[in-house]
TORRO-104730 format. One record per residue (C-alpha): y, x, z; residue number from 1; residue in three letters. Coordinates in steps of 0.001 Angstrom, whole numbers. Example, Ala and Ser with C-alpha at 12.3 -4.5 7.8 and 13.67 -1.06 7.14 Angstrom:
BEGIN
ATOM        Y        X        Z  pos  code
ATOM    -4500    12300     7800    1   ALA
ATOM    -1060    13670     7140    2   SER
This chain:
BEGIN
ATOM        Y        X        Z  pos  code
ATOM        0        0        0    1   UNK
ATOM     3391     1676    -1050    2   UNK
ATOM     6616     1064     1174    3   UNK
ATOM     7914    -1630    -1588    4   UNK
ATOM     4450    -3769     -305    5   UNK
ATOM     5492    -3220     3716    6   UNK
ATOM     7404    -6631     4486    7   UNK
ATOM     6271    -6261     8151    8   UNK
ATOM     9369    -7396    10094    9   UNK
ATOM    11731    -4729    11613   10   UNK
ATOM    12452    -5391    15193   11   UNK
ATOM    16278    -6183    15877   12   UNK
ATOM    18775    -3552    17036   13   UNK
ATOM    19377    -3867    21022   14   UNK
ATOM    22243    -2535    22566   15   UNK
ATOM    22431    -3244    26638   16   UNK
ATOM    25135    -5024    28140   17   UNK
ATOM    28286    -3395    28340   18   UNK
ATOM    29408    -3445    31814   19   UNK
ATOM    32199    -6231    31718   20   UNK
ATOM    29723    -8407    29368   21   UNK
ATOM    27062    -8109    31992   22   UNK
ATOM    29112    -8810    35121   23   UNK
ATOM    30399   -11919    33152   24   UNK
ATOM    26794   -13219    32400   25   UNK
ATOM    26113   -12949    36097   26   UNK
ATOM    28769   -15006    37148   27   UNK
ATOM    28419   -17816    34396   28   UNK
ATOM    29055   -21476    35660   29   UNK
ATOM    28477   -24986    33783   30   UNK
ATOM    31700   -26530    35730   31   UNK
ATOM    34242   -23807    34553   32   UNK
ATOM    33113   -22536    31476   33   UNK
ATOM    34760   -18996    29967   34   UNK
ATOM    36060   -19653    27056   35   UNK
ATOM    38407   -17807    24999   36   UNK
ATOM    40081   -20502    22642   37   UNK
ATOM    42411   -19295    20137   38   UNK
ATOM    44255   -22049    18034   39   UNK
ATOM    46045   -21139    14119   40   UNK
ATOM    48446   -22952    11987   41   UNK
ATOM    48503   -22800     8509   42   UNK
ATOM    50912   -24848     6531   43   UNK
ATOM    48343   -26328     3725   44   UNK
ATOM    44547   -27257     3119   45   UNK
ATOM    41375   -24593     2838   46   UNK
ATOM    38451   -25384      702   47   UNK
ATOM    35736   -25924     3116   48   UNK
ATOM    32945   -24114      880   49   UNK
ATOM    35172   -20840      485   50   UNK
ATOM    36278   -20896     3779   51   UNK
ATOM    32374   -20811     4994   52   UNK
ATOM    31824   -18338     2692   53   UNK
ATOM    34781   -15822     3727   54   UNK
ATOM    33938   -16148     7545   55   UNK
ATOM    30484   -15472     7107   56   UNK
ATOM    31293   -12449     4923   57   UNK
ATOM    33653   -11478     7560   58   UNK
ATOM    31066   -11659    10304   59   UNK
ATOM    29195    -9375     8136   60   UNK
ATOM    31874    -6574     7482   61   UNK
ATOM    32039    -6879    11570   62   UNK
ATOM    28733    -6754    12196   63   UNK
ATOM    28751    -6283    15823   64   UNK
ATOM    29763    -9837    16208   65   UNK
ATOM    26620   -11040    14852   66   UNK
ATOM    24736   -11039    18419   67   UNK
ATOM    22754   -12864    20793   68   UNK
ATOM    21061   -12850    23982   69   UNK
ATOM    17876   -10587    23997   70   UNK
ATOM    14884   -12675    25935   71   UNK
ATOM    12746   -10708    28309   72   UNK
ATOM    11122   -10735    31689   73   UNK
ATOM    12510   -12120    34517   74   UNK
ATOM    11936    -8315    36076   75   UNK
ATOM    13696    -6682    33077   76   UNK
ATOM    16855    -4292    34381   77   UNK
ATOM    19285    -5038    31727   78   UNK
ATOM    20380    -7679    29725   79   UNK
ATOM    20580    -6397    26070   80   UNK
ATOM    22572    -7771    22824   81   UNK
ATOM    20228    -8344    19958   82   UNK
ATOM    22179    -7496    16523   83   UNK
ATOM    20979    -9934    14129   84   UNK
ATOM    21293    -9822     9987   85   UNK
ATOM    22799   -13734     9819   86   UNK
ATOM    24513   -16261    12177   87   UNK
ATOM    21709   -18419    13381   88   UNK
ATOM    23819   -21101    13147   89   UNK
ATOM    26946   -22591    11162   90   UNK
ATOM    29745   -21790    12359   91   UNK
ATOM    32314   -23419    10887   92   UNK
ATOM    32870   -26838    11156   93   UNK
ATOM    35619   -29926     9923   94   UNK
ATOM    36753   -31779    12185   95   UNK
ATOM    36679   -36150    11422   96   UNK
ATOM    39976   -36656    10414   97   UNK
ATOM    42435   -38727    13445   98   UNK
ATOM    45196   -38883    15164   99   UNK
ATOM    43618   -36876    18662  100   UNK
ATOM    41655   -34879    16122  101   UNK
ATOM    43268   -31525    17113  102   UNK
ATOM    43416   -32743    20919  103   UNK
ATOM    39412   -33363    20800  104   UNK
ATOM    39088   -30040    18606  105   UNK
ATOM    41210   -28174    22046  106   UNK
ATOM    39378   -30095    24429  107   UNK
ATOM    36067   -28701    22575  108   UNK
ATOM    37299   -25212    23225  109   UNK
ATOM    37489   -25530    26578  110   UNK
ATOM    34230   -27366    27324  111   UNK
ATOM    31537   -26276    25199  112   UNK
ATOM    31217   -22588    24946  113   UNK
ATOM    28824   -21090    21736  114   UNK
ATOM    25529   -20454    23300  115   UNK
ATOM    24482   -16743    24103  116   UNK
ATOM    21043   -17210    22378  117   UNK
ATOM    22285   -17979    18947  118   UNK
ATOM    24369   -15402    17130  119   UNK
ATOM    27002   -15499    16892  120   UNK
ATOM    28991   -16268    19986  121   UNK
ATOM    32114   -18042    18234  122   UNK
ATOM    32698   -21028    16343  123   UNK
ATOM    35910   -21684    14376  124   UNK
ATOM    36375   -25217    13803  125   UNK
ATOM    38710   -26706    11347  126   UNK
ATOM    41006   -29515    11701  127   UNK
ATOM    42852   -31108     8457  128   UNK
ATOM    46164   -30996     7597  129   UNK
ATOM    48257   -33125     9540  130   UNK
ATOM    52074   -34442     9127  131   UNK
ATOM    54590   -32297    10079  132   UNK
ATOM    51458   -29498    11847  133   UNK
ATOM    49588   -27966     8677  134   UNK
ATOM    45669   -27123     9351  135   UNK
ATOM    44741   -25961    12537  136   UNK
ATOM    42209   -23408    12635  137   UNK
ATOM    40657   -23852    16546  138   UNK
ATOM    37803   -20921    17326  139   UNK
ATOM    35980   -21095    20172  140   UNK
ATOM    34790   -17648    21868  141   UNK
ATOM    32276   -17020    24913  142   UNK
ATOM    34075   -14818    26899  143   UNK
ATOM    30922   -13045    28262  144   UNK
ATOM    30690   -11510    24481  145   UNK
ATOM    33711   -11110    22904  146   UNK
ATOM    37732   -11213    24081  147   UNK
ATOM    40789   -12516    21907  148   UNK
ATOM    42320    -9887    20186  149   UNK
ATOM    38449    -8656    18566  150   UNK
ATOM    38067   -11882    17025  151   UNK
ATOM    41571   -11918    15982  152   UNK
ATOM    40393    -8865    13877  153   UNK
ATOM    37353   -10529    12276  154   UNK
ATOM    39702   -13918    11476  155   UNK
ATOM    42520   -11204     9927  156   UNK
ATOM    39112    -9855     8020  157   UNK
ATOM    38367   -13344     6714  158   UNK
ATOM    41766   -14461     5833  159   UNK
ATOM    41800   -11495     3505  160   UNK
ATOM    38263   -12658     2115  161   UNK
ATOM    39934   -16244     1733  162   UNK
ATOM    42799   -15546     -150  163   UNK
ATOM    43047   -12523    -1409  164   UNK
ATOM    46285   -11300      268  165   UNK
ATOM    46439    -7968     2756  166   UNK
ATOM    45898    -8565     6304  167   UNK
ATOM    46637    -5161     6636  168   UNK
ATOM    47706    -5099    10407  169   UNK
ATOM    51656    -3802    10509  170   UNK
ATOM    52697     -732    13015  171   UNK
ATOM    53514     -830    16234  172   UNK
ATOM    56781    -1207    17583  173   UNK
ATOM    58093     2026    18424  174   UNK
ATOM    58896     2236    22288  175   UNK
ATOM    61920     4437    23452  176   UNK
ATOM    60868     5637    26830  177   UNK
ATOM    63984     5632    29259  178   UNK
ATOM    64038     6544    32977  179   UNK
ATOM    64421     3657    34921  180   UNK
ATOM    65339     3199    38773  181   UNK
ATOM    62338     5062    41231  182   UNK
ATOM    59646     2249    41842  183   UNK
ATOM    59365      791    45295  184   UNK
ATOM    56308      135    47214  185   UNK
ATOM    54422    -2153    46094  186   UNK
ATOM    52575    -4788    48329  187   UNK
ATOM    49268    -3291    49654  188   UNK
ATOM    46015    -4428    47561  189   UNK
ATOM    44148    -5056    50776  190   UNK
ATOM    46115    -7948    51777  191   UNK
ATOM    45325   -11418    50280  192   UNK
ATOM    47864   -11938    47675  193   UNK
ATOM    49402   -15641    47396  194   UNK
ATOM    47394   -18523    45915  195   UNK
ATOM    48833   -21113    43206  196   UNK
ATOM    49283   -23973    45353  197   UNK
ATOM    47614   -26910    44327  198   UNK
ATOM    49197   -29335    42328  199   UNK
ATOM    47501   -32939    41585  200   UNK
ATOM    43719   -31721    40893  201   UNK
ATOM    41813   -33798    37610  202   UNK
ATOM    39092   -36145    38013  203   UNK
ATOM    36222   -33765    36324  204   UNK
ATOM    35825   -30423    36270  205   UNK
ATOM    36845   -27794    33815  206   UNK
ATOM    39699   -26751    32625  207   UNK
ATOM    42985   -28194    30938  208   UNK
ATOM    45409   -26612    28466  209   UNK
ATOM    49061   -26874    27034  210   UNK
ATOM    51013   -24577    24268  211   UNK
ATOM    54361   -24613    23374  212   UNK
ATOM    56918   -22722    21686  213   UNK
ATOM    59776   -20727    23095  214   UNK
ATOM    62283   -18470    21355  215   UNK
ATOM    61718   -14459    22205  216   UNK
ATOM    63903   -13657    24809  217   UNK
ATOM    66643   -11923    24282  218   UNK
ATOM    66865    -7747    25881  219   UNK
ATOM    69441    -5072    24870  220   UNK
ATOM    68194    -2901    22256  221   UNK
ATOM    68206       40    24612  222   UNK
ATOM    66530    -1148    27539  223   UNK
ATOM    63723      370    29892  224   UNK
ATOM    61616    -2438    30046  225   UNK
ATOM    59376    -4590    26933  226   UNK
ATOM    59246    -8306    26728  227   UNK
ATOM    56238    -7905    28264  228   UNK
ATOM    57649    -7198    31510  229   UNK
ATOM    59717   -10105    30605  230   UNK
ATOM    57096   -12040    30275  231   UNK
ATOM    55632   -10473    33684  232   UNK
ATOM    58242   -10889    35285  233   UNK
ATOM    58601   -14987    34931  234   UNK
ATOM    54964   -15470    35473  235   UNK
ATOM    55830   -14095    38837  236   UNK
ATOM    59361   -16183    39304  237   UNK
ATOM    57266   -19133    37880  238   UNK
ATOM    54667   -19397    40325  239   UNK
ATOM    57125   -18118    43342  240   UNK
ATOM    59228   -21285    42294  241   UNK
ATOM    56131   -23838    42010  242   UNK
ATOM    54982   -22150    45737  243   UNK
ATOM    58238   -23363    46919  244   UNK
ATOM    58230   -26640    45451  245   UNK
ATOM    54888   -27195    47490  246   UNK
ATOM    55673   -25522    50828  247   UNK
ATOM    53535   -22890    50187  248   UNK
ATOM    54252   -19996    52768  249   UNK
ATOM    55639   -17116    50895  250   UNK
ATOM    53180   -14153    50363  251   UNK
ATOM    53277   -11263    48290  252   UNK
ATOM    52390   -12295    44652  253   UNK
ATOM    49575   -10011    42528  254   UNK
ATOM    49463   -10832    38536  255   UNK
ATOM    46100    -9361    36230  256   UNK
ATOM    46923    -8127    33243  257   UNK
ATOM    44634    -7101    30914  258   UNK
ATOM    45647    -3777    28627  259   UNK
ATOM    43898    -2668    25111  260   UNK
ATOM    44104      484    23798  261   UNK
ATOM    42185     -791    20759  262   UNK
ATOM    43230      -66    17410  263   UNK
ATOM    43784    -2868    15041  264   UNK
ATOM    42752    -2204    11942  265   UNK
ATOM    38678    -2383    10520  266   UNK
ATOM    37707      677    12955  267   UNK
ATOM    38452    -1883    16199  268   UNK
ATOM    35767    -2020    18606  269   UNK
ATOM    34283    -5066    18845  270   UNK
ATOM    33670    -6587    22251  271   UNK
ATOM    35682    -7052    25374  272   UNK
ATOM    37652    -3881    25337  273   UNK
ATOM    40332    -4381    27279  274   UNK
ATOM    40931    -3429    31355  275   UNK
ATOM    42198    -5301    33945  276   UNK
ATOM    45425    -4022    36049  277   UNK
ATOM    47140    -6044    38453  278   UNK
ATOM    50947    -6020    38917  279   UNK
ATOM    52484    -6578    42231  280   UNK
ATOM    55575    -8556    43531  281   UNK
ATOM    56632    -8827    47006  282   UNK
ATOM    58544   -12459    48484  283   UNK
ATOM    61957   -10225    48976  284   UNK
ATOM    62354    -8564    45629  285   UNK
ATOM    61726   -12182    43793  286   UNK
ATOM    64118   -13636    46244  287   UNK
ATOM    66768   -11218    44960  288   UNK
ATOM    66399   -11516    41359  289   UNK
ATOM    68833   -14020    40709  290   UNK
ATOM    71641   -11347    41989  291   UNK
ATOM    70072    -8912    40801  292   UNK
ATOM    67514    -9804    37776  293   UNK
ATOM    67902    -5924    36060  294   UNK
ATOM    66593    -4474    38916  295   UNK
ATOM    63685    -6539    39094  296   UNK
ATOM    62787    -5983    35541  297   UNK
ATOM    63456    -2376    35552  298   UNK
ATOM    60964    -1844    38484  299   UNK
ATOM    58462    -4299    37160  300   UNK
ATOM    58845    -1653    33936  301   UNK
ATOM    58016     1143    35904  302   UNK
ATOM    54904     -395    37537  303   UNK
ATOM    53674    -1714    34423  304   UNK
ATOM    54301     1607    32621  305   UNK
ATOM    51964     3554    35720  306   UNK
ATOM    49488     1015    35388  307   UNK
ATOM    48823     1359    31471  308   UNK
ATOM    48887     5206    31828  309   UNK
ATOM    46200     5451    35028  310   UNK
ATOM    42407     5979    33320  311   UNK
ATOM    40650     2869    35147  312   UNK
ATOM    37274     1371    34222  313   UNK
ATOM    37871    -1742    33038  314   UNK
ATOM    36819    -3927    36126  315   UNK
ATOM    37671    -1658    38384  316   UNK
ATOM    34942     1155    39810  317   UNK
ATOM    33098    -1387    41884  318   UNK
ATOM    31453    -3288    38822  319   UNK
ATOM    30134     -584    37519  320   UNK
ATOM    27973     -201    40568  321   UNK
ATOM    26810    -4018    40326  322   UNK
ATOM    25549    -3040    36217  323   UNK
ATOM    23425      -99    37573  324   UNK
ATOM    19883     -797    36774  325   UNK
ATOM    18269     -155    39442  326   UNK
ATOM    17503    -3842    40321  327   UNK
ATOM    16021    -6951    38259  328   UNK
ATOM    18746    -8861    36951  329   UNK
ATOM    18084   -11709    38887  330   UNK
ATOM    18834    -9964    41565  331   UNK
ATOM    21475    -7974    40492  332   UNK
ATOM    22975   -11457    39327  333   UNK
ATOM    22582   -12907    42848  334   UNK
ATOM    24528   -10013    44587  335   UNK
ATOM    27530   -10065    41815  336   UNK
ATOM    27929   -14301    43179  337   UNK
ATOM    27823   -13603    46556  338   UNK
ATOM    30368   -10839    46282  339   UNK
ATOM    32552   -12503    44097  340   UNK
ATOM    32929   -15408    46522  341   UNK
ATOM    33517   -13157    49528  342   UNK
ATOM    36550   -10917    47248  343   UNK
ATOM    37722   -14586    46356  344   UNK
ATOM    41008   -14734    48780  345   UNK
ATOM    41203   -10909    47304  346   UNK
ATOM    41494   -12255    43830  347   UNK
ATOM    44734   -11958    42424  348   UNK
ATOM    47103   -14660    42001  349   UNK
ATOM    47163   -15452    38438  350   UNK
ATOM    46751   -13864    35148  351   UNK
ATOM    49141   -13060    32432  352   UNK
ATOM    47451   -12265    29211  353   UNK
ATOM    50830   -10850    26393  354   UNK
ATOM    48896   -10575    22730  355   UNK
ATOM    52035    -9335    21888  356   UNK
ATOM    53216    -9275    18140  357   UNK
ATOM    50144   -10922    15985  358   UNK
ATOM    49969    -7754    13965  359   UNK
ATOM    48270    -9444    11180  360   UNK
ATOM    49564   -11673     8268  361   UNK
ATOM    47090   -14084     8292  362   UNK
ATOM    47583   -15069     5434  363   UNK
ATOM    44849   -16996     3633  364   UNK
ATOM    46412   -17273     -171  365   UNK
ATOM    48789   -19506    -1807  366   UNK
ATOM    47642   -22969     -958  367   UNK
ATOM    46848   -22254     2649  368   UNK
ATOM    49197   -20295     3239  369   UNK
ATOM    50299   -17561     6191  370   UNK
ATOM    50152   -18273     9725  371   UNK
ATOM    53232   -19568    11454  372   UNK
ATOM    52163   -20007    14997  373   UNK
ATOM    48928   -18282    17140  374   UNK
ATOM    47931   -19759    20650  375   UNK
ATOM    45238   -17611    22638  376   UNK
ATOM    44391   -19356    26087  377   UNK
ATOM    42459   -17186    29031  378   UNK
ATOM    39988   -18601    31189  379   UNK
ATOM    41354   -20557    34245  380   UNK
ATOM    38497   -20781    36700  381   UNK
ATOM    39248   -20851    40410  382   UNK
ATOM    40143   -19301    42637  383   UNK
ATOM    43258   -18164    40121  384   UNK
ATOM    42877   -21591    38488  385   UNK
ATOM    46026   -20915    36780  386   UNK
ATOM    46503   -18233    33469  387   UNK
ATOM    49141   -17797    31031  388   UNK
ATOM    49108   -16743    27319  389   UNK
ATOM    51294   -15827    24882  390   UNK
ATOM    51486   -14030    21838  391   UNK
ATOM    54541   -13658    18934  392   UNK
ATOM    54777   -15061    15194  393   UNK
ATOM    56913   -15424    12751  394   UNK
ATOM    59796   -14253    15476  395   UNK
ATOM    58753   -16796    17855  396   UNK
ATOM    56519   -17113    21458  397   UNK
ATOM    53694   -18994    21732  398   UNK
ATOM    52235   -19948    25084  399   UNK
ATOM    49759   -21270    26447  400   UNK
ATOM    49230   -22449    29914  401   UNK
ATOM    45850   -22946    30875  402   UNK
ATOM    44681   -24216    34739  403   UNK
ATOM    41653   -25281    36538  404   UNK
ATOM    41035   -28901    36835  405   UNK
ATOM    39935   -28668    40276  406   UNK
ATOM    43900   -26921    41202  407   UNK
ATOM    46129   -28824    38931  408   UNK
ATOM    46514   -32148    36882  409   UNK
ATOM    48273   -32487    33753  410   UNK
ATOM    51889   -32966    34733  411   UNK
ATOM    50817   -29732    37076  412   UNK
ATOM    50727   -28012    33530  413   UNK
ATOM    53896   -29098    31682  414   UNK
ATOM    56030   -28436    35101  415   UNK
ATOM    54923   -24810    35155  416   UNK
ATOM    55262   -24691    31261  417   UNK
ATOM    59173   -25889    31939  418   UNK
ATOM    59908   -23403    34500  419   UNK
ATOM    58225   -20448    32887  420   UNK
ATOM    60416   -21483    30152  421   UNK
ATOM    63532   -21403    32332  422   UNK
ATOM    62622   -18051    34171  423   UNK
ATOM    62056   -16458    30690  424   UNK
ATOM    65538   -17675    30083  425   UNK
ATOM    66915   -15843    32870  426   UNK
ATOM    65376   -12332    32345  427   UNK
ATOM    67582   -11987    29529  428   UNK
ATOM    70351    -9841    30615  429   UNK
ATOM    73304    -9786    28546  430   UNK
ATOM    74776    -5780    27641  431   UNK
């Protein structure tokens, strides 16, 4: 028998579970699913068939997206990533045309995360153009596989597929480092931080979501601080504020932010690749920034800056421990729960998760069109039960607040969208 005759099946790559993948897939709960939901819009109609075809091909050029769940023993020591040749599954779908069509499409992304055992773990669905909102292109991501800005990268990939156009990503921005004021201490890290005090929590678990649009606020051209810290910065004045409104006890205020070093074009790593830092505000300093708002953002600048800059694992050195393989999984998985509900009053306040600039055109041809607005929402689940989102288009922000059910209602949600809205406002300091 020559090698042409061998069609014995070749066993699937494995790759184990990356540390941050693994810890996730311990920690997995039906009430609070982690989803990553990411939500496009295009100005006009795709073609359904050529759409299909361009993802898929784009899941191909990417091809460590194309994953699922390896089985084995319950006495195996690692969960391992199975690379497969095709999605198992289809994974694009239409939505049925409706007026809540795009608000059933949302509530999809929070609810129903792509199963682990069928590759791949994403799902874009579409939803037809609507009057005055274009096509909305909603993907849904399990978090325990795959983060925002890497399936950004395959989308970019298939837009390009679609229509023909370069989704080249653009450069950088070019930062001008300037000194800034010396930092002051920050609140110690073994204190409990503040908690988002609850609001008016839902009926039913899971989580709720809202976007928006806001202008880019405004900063001198020559400043020491980004929008980011900005952005940081009213997260913090935003929750401070809500704490108030609820006579929540003032405590000092810790905010996650995730960083990625990634680059952006076809080389990106494909995964969850980014690392958690958390920024620190104490009760006084937020007290003072309406006197004295340059301050504040000129020393959240200089924490930010020393917290991108320090080499970190990306949980932190204590996961790594809990991914060591010297236990079954089970077990392993059993430990990670029970620790993570004793660290829970440890758990920092919220998250703020900046995208930043889309540095992609997204832009899927002539009919279609190029995108003019790109919501990413984070997970919510308690104990933060609050995150924010944003990322830039077209000159514009787009956020995203996402909470826990179990926290915060509704109205919880567009009161905290209206008063990050006015504390952006007031971080812009004039010349």
């Amino acid at each position: 028998m020559t090698a042409l005759d061998d069609v014995t099946p070749r066993p699937a790559r494995r790759i184990p579970f990356p540390v941050v993948d693994e810890v996730a897939r311990h920690c997995q709960q039906d009430e609070e699913p982690e989803t990553v939901h990411i939500e496009v819009r295009l100005p006009g109609p795709l073609d359904p068939t050529r759409l299909r075809s361009a993802f898929v091909e784009a899941l191909h050029r990417h091809p460590r997206v194309l994953m699922r769940e390896a089985p084995g023993p319950w006495w195996r020591r690692r969960y391992e990533w199975e690379l497969t040749a095709d999605p198992d599954v289809e994974v694009v779908s239409f939505a049925r045309p409706g007026r809540d069509a795009l608000r059933d499409a949302r509530a999809r992304a929070l609810t129903q995360p792509p199963p682990l055992s069928l590759s791949p773990p994403i799902r874009l669905e579409v939803v037809a153009a609507l009057p005055d909102e274009g096509t909305a292109l909603v993907v849904t991501i399990n978090h325990t596989a795959l983060d925002g800005p890497a399936c950004l990268r395959v989308l970019a990939t298939a837009a390009e597929l679609y229509g023909g156009k370069d989704n080249s990503p653009t450069a950088p921005p070019v930062r001008t480092a300037t000194a800034g004021p010396p930092a002051e201490a920050a609140p110690s890290h073994w204190s409990p931080p503040a908690r988002v005090a609850p609001g008016t929590p839902g009926p039913s678990p899971g989580n709720g979501v809202l976007v928006t649009e806001l202008p880019l606020p405004h900063r001198p051209k020559v400043s020491p601080y980004t929008v980011n810290d900005q952005l940081m910065v009213a997260t913090a004045l935003t929750v401070a504020h809500w704490n108030r409104e609820h006579g929540a006890r003032p405590r000092p205020l810790r905010i996650t932010m995730p960083v990625d070093d990634r680059p952006r074009d076809t080389t990106m790593p494909i995964g969850n690749g980014t690392r958690l830092v958390e920024v620190a505000f104490t009760p006084d300093e937020l007290g003072r920034a309406t006197t004295d708002m340059p301050a504040l953002l000129h020393r959240t600048a200089t924490r930010t800056r020393a917290l991108k800059s320090l080499p970190r694992p990306q949980l932190g050195h204590g996961a790594a421990l809990l991914a060591t393989p010297v236990l079954p999984v089970p077990w392993r998985a059993a430990l990670a729960r029970t620790l993570r509900r004793a660290a829970a009053p440890w758990t920092s306040t919220t998250l703020l998760s900046n995208i930043g600039r889309i540095p992609y055109s997204l832009d899927f041809g002539d009919v279609a069109g190029r995108a003019h607005a790109v919501w990413f929402s984070a997970p919510a689940r308690m104990p933060r039960g609050l995150t924010f989102t944003t990322a830039s288009t077209a000159g514009r922000l787009h956020l995203a607040v996402r909470w826990s059910h179990a926290l915060l209602g509704p109205g919880d949600g567009a009161r905290l969208r209206d008063l990050f809205e006015h504390h952006l406002h007031a971080t812009e300091v004039p010349r």
